[in-house]
N, C-alpha and C positions, 0 to 999 in steps of 0.2 A: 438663641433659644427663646420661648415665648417667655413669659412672666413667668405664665401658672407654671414650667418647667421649673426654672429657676425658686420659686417661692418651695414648691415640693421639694426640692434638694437643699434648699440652706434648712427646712424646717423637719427634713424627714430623712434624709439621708445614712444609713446607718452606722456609719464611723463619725462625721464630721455634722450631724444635724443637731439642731436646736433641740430638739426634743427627742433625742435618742444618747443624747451624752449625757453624762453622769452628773452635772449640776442640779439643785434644784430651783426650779424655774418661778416657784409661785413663794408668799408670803414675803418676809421682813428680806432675806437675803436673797430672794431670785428680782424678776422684773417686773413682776404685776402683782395683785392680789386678788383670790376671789374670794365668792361669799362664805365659802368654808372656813377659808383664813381666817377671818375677822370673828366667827362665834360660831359655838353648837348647838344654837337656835334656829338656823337655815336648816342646817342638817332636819332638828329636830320637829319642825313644823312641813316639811317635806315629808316627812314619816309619819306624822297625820293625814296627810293627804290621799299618802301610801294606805294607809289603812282601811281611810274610805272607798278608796276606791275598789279592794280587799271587799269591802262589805258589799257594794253595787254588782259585783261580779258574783256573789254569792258565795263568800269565803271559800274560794276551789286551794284545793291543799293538794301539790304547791302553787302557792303565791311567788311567781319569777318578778324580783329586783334587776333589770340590768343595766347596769349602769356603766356607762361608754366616754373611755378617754375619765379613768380612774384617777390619772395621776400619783399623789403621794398619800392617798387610802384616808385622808382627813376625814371627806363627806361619809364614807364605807364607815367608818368608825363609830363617827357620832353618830348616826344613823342606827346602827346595829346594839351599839348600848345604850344607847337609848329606850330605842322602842324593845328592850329587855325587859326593861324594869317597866315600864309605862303602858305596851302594848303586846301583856303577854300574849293572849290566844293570838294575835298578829303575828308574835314572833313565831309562834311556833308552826305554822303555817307557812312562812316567809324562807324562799331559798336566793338568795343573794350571790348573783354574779357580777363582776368586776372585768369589764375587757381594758384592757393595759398594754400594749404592743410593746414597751421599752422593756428591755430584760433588767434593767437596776431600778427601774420604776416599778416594778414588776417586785424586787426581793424588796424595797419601800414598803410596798403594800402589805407584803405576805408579815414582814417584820412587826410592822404597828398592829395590825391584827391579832398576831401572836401575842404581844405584848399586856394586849387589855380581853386577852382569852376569848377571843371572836374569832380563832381559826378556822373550828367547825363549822361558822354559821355563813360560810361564801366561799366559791368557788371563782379562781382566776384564770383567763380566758385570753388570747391575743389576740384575737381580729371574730368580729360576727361571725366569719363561716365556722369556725369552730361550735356554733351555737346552735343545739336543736330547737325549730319552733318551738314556742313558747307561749302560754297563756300569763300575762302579767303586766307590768309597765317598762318601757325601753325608755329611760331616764339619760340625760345629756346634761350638765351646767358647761357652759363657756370651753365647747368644744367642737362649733360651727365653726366659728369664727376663725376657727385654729385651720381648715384647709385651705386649699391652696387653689388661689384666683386668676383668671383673664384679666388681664385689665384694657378698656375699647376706651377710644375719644373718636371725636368726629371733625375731620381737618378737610376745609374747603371741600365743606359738604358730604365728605364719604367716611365710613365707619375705618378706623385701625386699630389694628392691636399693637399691642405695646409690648419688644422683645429687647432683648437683654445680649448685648456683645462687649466684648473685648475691646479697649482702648490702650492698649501694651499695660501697666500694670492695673490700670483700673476697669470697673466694669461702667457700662454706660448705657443709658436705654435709647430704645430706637423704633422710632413708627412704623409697620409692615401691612403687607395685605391680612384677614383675615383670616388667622390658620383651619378655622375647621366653620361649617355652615350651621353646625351648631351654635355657637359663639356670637353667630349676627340674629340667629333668632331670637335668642333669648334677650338681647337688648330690645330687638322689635318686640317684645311680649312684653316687659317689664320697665324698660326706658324707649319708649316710644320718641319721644320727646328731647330725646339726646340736642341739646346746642352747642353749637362750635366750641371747639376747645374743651368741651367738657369731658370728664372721665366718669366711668364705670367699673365697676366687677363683677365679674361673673364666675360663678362656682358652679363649673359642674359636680365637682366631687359633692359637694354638698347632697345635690341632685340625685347623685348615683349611692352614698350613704342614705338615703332619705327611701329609695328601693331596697336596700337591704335589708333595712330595719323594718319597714313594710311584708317583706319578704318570710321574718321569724315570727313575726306576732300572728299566733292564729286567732287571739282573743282580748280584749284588754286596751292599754293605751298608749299612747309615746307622751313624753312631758319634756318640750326641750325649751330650757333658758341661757340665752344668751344677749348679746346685745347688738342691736338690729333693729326693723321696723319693715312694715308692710311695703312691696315694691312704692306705693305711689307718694311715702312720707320717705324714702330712703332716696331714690332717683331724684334729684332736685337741683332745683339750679343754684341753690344755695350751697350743695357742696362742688365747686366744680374740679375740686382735687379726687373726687370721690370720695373713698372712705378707710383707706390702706394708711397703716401706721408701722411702723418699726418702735417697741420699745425693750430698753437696754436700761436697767440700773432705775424702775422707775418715770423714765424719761421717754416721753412718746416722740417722734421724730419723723422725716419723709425719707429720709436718709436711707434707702434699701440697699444701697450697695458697700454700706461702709465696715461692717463686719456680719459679713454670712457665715450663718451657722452658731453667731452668737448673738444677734436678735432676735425678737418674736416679730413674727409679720404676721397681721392680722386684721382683715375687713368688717366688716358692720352684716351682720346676715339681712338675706333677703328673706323674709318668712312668709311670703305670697310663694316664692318658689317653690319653698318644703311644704307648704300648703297644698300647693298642684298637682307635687310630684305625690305625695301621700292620697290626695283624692283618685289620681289617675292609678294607683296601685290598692284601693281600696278602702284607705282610708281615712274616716269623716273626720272633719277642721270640728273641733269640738270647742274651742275656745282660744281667745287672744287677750292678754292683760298681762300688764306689767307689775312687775317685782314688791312694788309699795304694794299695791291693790289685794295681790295672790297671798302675802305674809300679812296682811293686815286683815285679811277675812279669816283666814287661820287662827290667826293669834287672837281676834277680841274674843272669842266664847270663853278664856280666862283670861283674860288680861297679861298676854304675855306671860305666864306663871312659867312657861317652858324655858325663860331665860334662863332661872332659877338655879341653885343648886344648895345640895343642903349644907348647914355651917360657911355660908360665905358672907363676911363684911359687909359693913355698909359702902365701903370705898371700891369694895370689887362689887358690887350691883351699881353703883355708879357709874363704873366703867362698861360693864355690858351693855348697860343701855345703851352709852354712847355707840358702842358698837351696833347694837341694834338700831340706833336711830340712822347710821351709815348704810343699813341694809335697807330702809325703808326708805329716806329722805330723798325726794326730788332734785335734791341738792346736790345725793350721795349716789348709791346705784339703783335706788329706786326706779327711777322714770327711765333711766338711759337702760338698763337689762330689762327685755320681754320675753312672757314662758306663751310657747302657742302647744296646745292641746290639741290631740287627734285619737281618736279611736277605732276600734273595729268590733262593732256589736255593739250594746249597751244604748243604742239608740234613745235619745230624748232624757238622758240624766245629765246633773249638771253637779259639777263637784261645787266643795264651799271653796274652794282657791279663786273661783268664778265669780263668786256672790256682786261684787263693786264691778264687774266688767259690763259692759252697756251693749244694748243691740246692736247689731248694725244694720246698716239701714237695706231696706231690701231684702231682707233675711231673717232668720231665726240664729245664726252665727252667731258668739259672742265676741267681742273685738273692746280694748280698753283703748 
């Protein structure tokens, strides 16, 4: 079978996939951590963003939240009590949905929301089509990355893809003709420049989520952070593994076939692709900048005061920060996660998440 076959089944398969079994996958005891994990200052500076953006649109009541590939309802959380106390007329304006396709990821969510009496204030959802068009923002963190890829190299000169067979008990990969005409285009669009031996991936799914989402918004924005970079900084001869990792327990690996179903496999997004396909379905590339930039234009009009919480120590404000400096630090996730912005309407406004992102050349685009 092709790769992307294979990656879609260890990672989506309904009994036996990575992300439809009942472990959980993120923070201290799963295998990665995202920005949710680490502080409700991500959350909480997203939901100023939210707000403004609430304002540009000219507060339409409701204000649709949607936010896709939920997971364990962290972000939904600190998000919604948040901007309780902080952004009341926002809240009350603000209807918040949650698409979650795992049925235990799923009673996660519904649970922690109960918990801190934010049931009311969101609606949970399985898949887009379940979703009426929508005026509002279609929100994403580090759940590009999560579908399932092509992988092409280029062997004495011709393009292959890379499939996946049986070795009696082991699985083994194996270079083939090119399964779909799709697949060699997009390398011609995006790795032009493909050299011997080297490898790529290619996400349609991405592509085809990327029209969907397109497809609900009749007004409003998408905001998707993940980590990636523009086709012509991600295609490179400096990565010639390309950009596919497996990681288990913390531990990034190349290792794809050593336990499926209980790895995350996960590429570097191509964010020129979600750029094109979003143009080619209506909607304008509003802006590109990364993570340090987008929280650091956020956070100075107070100084970070949103880390805060009231009665906390001096040794637990020490520690957030640390946390906060991991969310921003070029060191930490700063530079490596990029949020790219799109809209449909709102022509020529520019969010403050934007403010540090730089022209680009040629254009009026903003690009960090």
């Amino acid at each position: 079978m092709t790769f992307e076959r294979y990656m879609g089944l260890c990672l989506y398969h309904p009994d036996y996939g990575y992300y439809t079994q009942g472990p959980e996958r993120t923070g201290v005891t799963g295998d990665y951590f995202t920005s949710s994990d680490l502080h409700p200052v991500f959350a909480r500076l997203v939901a100023r963003q939210a707000a403004e953006m609430w304002e540009l649109m000219g507060r339409p009541k409701p204000f649709v939240w949607v936010e896709m590939g939920a997971g364990r309802g962290l972000f939904a959380c600190d998000f919604l009590s948040w901007s309780k106390g902080a952004l009341p007329e926002f809240t009350k304006a603000l209807e918040y949905i949650a698409i979650e396709p795992g049925g235990v990821q799923q009673q996660r969510i519904k649970s922690r929301l109960a918990s801190a009496g934010l049931e009311h204030k969101f609606r949970l959802r399985s898949n887009l089509e379940e979703l009426e068009p929508v005026c509002g923002c279609f929100f994403s963190n580090e759940l590009v990355d999560s579908f399932p890829v092509s992988v092409v190299t280029r062997t004495h000169g011709h393009l292959k893809e890379i499939y996946v067979t049986a070795d009696g008990n082991d699985l083994r990969e194996k270079a083939g003709p090119i399964s779909d005409p799709a697949v060699a285009a997009y390398v011609a669009r995006y790795a032009p420049q493909l050299e011997e031996g080297q490898r790529v991936e290619v996400s349609r799914f991405a592509q085809a989520w990327m029209k969907s989402v397109a497809a609900k918004l009749i007004g409003g924005f998408v905001l998707t952070i993940d980590y990636g970079d523009m086709a012509n900084r991600l295609f490179t001869a400096d990565r010639p593994r390309g950009t596919l990792l497996a990681y288990h327990a913390h531990t990034a690996t190349e290792d794809f076939f050593a336990t499926p179903g209980e790895s995350d496999l996960t590429a570097h997004v191509n964010f020129s692709a979600l750029s094109d396909t979003g143009k080619a379905e209506g909607l304008e590339f509003a802006g590109f900048t990364t993570q340090e930039k987008f929280l650091m234009a956020l956070g100075e009009a107070n100084q970070f005061a949103d880390i805060c919480d009231p009665g906390q120590t001096a040794r637990e404000m020490f520690n957030k920060r640390l946390k906060l400096k991991t969310l921003i630090s070029p060191e930490g996730m700063g530079t490596i996660f990029k949020i790219l912005l799109q809209r449909r309407g709102l022509g020529g406004t520019q969010l403050t998440g934007w403010k540090y992102a730089r022209a680009e050349a040629g254009g009026p685009a903003r690009e960090s």
